[in-house]
C-alpha positions as CSV (number, residue, x, y, z in Angstrom):
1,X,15.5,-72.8,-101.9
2,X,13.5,-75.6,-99.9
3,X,14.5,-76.3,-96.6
4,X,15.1,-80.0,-97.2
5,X,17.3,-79.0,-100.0
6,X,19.3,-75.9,-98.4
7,X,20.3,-78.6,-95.4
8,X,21.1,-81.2,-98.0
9,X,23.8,-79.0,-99.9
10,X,25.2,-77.5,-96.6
11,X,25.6,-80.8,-95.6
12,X,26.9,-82.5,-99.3
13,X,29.2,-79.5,-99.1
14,X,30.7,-79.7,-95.7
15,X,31.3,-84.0,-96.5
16,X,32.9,-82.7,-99.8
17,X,35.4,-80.4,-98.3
18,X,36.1,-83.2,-95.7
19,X,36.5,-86.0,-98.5
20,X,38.7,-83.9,-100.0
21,X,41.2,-83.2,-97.2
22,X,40.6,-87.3,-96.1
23,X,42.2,-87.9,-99.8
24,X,44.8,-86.0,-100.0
25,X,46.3,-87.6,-96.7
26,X,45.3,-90.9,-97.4
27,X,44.5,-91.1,-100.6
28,X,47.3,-94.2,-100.7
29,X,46.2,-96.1,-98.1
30,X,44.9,-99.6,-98.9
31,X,41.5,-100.9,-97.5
32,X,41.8,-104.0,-98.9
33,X,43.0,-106.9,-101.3
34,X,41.5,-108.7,-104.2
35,X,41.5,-112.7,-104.5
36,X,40.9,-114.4,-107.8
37,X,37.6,-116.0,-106.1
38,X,36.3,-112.2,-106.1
39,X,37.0,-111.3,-109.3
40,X,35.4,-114.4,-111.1
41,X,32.8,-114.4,-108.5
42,X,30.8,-111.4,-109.1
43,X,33.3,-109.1,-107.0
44,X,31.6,-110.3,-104.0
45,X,32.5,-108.0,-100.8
46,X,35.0,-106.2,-102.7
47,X,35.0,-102.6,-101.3
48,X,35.0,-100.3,-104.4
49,X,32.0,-97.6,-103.7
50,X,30.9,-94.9,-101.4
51,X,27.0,-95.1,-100.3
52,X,25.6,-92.8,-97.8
53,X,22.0,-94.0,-97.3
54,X,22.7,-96.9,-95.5
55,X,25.2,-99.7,-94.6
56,X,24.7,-103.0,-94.4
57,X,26.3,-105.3,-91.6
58,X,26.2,-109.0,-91.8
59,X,25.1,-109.9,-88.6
60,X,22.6,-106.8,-87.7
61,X,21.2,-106.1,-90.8
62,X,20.5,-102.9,-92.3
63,X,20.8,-99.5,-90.8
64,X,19.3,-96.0,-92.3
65,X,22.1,-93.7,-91.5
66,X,22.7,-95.7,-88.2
67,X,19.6,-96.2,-87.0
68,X,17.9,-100.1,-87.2
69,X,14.5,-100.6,-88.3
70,X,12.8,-101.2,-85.1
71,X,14.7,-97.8,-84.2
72,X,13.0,-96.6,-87.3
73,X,9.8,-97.7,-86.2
74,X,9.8,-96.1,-83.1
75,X,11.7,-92.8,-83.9
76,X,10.3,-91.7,-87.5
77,X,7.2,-89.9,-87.7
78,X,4.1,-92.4,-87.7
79,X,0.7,-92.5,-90.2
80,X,-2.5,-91.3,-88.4
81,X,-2.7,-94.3,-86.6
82,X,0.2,-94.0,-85.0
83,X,1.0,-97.8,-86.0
84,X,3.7,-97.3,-88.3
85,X,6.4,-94.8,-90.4
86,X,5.7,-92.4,-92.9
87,X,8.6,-93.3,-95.7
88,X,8.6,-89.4,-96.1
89,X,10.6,-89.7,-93.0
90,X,12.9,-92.3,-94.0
91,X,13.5,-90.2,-97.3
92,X,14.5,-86.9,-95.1
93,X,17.0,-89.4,-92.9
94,X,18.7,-90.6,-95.9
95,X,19.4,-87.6,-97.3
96,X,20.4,-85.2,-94.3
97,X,21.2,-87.9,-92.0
98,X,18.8,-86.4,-89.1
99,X,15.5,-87.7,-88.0
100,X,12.9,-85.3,-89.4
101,X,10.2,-83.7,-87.2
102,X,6.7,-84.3,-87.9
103,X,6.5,-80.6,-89.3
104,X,9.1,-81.6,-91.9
105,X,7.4,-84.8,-92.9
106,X,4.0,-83.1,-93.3
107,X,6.2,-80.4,-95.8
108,X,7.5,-83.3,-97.1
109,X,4.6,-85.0,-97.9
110,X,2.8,-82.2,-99.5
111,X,5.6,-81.5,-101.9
112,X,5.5,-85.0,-103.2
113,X,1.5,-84.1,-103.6
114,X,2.2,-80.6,-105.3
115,X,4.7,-83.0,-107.7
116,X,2.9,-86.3,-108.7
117,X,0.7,-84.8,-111.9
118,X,2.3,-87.9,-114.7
119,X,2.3,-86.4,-118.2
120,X,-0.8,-87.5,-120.2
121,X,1.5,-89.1,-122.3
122,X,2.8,-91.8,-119.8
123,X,-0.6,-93.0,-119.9
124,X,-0.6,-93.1,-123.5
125,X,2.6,-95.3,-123.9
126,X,1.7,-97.7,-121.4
127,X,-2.1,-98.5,-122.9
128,X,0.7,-99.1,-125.8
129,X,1.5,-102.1,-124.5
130,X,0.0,-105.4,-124.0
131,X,-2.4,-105.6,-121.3
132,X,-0.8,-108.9,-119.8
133,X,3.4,-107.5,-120.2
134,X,4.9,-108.0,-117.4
135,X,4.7,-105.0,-114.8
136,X,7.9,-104.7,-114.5
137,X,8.0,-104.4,-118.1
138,X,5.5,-101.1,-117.9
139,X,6.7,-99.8,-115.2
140,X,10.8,-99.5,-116.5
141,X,9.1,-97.8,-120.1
142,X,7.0,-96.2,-117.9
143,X,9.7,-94.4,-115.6
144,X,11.9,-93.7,-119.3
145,X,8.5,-92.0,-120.8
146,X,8.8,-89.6,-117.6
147,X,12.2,-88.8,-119.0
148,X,10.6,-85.7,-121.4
149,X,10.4,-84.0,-117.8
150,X,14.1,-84.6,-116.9
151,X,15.3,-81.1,-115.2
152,X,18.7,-82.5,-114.9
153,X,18.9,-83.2,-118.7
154,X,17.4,-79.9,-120.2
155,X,19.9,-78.1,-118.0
156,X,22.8,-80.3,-118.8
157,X,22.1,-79.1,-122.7
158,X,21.8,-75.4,-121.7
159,X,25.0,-76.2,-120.0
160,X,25.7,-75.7,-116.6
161,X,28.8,-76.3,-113.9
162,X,29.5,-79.5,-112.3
163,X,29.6,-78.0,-109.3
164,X,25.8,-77.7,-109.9
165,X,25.1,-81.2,-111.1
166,X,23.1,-82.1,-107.7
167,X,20.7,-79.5,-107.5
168,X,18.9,-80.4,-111.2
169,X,19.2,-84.4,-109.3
170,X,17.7,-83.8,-106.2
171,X,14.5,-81.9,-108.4
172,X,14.3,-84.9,-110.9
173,X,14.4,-86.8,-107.7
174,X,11.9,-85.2,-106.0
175,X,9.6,-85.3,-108.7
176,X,10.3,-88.7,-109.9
177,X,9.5,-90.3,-106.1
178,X,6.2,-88.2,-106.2
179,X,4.8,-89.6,-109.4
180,X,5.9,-93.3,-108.7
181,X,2.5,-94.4,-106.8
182,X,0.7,-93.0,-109.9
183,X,2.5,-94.9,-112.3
184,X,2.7,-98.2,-109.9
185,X,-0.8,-98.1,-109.5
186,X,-1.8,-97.4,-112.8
187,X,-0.2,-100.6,-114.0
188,X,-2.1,-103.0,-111.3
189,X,-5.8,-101.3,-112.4
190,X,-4.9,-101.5,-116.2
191,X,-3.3,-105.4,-115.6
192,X,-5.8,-106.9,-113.3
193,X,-8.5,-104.8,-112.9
194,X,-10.2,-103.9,-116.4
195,X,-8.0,-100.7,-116.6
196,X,-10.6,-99.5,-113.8
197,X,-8.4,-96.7,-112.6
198,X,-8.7,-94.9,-109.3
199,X,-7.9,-91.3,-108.9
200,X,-5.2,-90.1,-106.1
201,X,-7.0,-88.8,-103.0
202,X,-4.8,-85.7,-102.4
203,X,-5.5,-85.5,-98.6
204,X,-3.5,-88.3,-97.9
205,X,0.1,-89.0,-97.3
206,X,2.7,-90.8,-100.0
207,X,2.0,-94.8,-98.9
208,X,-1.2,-94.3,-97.7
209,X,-2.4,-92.7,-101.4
210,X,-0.7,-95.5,-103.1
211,X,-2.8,-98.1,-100.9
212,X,-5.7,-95.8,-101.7
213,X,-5.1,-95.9,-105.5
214,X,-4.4,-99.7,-105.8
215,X,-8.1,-99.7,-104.7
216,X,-7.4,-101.3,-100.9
217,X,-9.0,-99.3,-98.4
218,X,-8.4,-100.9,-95.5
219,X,-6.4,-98.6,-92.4
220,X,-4.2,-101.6,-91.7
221,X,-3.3,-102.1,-95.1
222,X,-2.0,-98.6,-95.4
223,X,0.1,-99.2,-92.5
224,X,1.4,-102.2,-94.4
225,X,2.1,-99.9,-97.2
226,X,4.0,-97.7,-94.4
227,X,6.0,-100.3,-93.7
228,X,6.9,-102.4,-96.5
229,X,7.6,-99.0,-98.1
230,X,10.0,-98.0,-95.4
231,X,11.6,-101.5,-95.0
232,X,12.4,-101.9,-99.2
233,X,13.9,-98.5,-99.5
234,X,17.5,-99.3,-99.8
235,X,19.7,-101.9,-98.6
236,X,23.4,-100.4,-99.2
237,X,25.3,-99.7,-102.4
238,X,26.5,-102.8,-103.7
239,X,23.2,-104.3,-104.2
240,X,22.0,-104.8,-107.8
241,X,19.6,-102.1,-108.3
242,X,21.5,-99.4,-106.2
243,X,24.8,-100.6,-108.1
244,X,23.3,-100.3,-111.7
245,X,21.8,-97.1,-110.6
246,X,24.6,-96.0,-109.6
247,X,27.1,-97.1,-112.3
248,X,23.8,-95.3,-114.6
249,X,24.4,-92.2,-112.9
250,X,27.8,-91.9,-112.7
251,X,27.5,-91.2,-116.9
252,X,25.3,-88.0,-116.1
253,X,23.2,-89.6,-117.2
254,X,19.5,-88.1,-115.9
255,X,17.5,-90.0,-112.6
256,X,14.9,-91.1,-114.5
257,X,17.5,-92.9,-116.8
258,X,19.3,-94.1,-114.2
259,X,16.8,-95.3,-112.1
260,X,15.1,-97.0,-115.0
261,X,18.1,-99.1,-115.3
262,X,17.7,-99.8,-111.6
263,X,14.6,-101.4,-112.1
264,X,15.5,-103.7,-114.8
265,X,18.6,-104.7,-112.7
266,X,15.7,-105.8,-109.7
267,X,13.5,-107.8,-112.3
268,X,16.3,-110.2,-112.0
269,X,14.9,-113.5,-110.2
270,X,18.1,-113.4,-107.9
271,X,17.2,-110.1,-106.8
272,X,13.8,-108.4,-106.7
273,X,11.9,-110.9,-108.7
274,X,12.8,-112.9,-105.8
275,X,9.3,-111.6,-103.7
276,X,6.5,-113.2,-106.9
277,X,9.4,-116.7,-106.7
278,X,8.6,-117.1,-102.5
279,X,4.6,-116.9,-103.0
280,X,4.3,-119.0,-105.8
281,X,6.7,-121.4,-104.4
282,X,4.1,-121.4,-101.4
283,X,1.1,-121.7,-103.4
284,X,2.9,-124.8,-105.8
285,X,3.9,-126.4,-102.1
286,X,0.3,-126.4,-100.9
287,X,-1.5,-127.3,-103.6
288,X,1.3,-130.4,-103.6
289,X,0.1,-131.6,-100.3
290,X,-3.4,-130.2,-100.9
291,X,-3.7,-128.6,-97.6
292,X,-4.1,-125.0,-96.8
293,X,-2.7,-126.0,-93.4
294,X,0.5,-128.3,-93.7
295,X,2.4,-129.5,-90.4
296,X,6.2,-128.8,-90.0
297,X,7.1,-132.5,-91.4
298,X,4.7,-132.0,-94.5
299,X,7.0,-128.8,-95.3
300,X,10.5,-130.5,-94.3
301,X,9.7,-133.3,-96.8
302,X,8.8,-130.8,-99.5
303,X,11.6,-128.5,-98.8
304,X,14.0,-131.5,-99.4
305,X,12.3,-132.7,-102.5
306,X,12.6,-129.2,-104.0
307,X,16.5,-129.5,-102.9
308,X,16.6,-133.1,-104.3
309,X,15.5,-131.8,-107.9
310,X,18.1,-128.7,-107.8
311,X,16.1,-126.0,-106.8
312,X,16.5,-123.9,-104.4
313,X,14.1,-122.5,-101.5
314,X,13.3,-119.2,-102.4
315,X,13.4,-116.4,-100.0
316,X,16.3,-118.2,-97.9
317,X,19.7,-117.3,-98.1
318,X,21.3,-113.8,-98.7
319,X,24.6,-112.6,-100.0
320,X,25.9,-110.5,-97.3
321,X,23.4,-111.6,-94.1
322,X,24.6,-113.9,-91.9
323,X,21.3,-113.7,-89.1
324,X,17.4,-113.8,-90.0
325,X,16.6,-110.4,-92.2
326,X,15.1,-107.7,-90.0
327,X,13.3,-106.8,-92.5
328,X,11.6,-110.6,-92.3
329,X,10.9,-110.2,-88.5
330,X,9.3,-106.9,-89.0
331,X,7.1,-108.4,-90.9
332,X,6.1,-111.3,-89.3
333,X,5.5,-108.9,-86.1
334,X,3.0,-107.0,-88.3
335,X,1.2,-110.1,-89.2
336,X,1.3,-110.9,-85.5
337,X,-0.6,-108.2,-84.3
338,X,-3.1,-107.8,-87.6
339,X,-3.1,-111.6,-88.7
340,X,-2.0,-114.1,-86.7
341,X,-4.8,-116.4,-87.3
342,X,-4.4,-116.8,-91.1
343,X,-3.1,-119.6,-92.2
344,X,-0.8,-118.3,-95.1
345,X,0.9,-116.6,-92.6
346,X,1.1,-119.5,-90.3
347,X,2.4,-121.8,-93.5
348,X,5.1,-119.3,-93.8
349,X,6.2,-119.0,-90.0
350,X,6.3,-123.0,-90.3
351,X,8.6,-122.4,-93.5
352,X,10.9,-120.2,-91.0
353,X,11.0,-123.0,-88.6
354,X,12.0,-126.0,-90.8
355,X,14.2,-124.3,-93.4
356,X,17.1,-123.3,-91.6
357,X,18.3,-126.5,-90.3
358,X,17.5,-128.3,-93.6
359,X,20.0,-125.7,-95.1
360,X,22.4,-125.8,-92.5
361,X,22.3,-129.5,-92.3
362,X,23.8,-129.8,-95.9
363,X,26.8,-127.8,-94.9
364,X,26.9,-125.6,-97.8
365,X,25.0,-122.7,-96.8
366,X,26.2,-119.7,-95.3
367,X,23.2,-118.0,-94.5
368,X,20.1,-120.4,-94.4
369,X,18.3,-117.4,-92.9
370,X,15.1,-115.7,-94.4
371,X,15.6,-112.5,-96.3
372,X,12.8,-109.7,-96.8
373,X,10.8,-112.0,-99.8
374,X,10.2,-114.8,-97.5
375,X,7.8,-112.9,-95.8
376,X,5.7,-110.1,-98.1
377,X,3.8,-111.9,-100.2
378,X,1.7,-113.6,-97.7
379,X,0.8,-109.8,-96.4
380,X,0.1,-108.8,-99.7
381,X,-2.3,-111.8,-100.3
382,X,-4.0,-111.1,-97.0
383,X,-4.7,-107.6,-97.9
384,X,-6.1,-109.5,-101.2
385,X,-3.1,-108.0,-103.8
386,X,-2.7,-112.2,-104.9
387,X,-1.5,-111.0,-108.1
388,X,2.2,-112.1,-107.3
389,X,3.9,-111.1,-110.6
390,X,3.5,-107.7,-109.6
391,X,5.6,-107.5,-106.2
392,X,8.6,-106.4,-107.4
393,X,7.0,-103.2,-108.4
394,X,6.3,-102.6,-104.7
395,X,9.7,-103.0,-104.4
396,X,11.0,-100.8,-107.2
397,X,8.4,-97.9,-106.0
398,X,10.5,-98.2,-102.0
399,X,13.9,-99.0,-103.8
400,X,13.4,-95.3,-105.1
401,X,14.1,-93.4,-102.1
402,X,17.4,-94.8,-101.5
403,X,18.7,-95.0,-104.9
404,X,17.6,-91.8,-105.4
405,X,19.1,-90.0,-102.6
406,X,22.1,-91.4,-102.8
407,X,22.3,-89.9,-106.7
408,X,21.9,-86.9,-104.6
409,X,25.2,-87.5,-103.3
410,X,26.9,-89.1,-105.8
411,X,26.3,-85.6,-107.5
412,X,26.9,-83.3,-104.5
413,X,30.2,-84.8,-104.3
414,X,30.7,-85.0,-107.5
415,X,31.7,-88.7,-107.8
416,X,33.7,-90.2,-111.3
417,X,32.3,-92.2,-114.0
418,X,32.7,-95.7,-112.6
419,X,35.3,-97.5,-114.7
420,X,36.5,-100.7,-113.3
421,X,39.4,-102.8,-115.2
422,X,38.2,-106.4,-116.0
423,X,40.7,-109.3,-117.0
424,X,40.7,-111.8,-119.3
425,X,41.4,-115.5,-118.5
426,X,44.8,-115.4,-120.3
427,X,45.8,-112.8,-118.3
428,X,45.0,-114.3,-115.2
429,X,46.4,-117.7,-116.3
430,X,49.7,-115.7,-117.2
431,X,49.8,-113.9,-113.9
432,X,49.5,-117.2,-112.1
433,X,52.3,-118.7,-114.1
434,X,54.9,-115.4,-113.4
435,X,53.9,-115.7,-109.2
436,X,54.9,-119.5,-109.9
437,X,57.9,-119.1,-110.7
438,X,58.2,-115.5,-108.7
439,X,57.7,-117.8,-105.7
């Protein structure tokens, strides 16, 4: 057995025994109570799921197994340049809850190598489709053509103990993560560049071979990669990608299932279409004013006209953050050390200036903050990767290692199906009425 695997199931095992003995003593207790306004409103911070990975606190922002991400960025293993994180490392946190050495990132690092060959027929399926479907499009039937290769689903038929459920998950897993650049990067060359494909240079690490093989070169734009692939990897459970992977999982059914429903849960525009809305919301803004360099009151007026016709300012606001992302800030301090001349990037830190009061001005905001979108594209233009409909592949390629490990867990510990019990609006009408008269 791997190492990072024999000191994930010691660990899964020792948490199981302990959940166990936590339940039986308390399995009673209550942690909280459900309002009316929660129940028809999207069962918004309604406790109702374990997530390992990571938590997410309102006014700090997210933390990987405790640790921040500036913590992160000092304290996880670093690319060749020293600059910024391998995501091996953040991977290796999330599961085992330890900050890996530089040894174990390296064996890390060349497992995912030894496990990215795609079947031929992945390649097949997607030249299927139409060169201009959306990426997200290829890369969700791309990630359920991988499912011939499902280790988890071949063993399930051969039949096999629950108790062994995780270790056919954290293979699929493993192997899934490895092939994702492949994929990714397939779909940019084949969508906007002539189907021009560039092979994987085996000598470097996860990010940086991803950078390589969407044909960007450039050292600082693999620390980008670094980052923004370290930064996107999970942001708690309740999320929607982590949730419908999750609730995916929680059938049996295999990873690359389940994360393939993940994917199609962060197309949404309200979630991790979100990145392709800021940039082109940017780009519609300044060729309104028809200035590459707009002043502060040029972007206040055009903020309040997009709020005047109903719209909202993308990549502002945030269902559970209640400070500036920091995610967003570690961002903006990469472009200030490798662009802070460019004036995208300098539209965008305007954008950060002027939005927040607008929003908080109209009193109906609860976070008028920046999120991670309001912030990535710009990079990504920079680096020349302008074609903005693609973003949320980025995304979905980070979002993997969370997700992922935390159906590592989910497994390990041998979570239910996830069954909720919905209401209809007689029955809620009908309850209202009896606590009337109750009352």
């Amino acid at each position: 057995m791997d190492p990072l695997k024999q000191k994930f199931i010691d660990k899964a095992t020792a948490l199981k025994a302990e959940m166990k003995a936590l339940l039986a003593e308390h399995g009673g207790t209550k942690v909280d109570e459900v309002t009316l306004s929660q129940i028809f409103g999207g069962a918004r911070n309604i406790k109702m799921m374990v997530w390992e990975p990571s938590e997410l606190d309102p006014i700090e922002g997210i933390r990987f197994r405790g640790f921040s991400i500036p913590e992160l960025r000092e304290k996880l293993p670093h690319g060749p340049t020293g600059k910024e994180p391998k995501p091996e490392g953040l991977f290796w946190l999330m599961l085992v809850g330890e900050i890996p050495t530089l040894d174990e990132v390296n064996w890390l690092t060349d497992q995912w190598r030894h496990r990215c060959n795609v079947p031929e027929h992945v390649f097949k399926v997607l030249d299927s489709l139409p060169v201009d479907a959306h990426p997200m499009a290829q890369f969700t039937v791309a990630i359920n053509a991988m499912q011939t290769e499902s280790i988890f689903a071949r063993r399930y038929d051969e039949g096999m103990k629950k108790t062994e459920y995780w270790d056919p998950t954290y293979e699929d897993t493993m192997n899934l993560i490895a092939r994702l650049p492949r994929v990714a990067a397939y779909i940019y060359r084949r969508s906007y560049h002539q189907g021009k494909h560039i092979s994987p240079d085996m000598t470097q690490d996860w990010a940086a071979n991803f950078a390589h093989m969407l044909g960007i070169e450039k050292p600082d734009f693999k620390n980008l990669m670094r980052l923004y692939m370290t930064i996107h990897a999970d942001h708690e459970g309740g999320n929607a990608s982590a949730h419908t992977t999750h609730l995916v999982g929680s059938t049996l059914s295999d990873p690359y299932f389940s994360f393939a429903a993940g994917m199609d849960a962060l197309a949404g525009p309200l979630h991790g279409l979100a990145n392709q809305e800021v940039i082109r919301w940017i780009f519609r803004m300044l060729d309104a004013l028809g200035t590459t360099t707009p002043t502060k009151e040029q972007i206040a007026e055009y903020v309040k006209s997009t709020l005047a016709a109903g719209q909202v300012i993308p990549g502002y606001g945030h269902a559970v953050l209640r400070r500036p992302d920091p995610r967003f800030i570690a961002q903006k301090e990469f472009a200030e050390e490798y662009m802070p001349d460019s004036d995208l990037v300098n539209v965008v830190w305007k954008v950060f200036e002027v939005v927040p009061d607008i929003l908080e001005g109209l009193g109906k905001v609860k976070n008028p903050w920046p999120n991670v979108d309001a912030h990535s594209g710009a990079l990504l233009v920079q680096y020349g990767l302008k074609e903005y409909s693609y973003y949320t592949v980025l995304f979905g390629v980070s979002r993997a290692l969370g997700v992922l490990a935390a159906l590592c867990w989910a497994r390990a510990l041998g979570f239910p199906l996830e069954r909720p019990k919905s209401l209809t609006t007689d029955w809620v009408k009908a309850f209202i009425a009896k606590s009337a008269v109750s009352v």
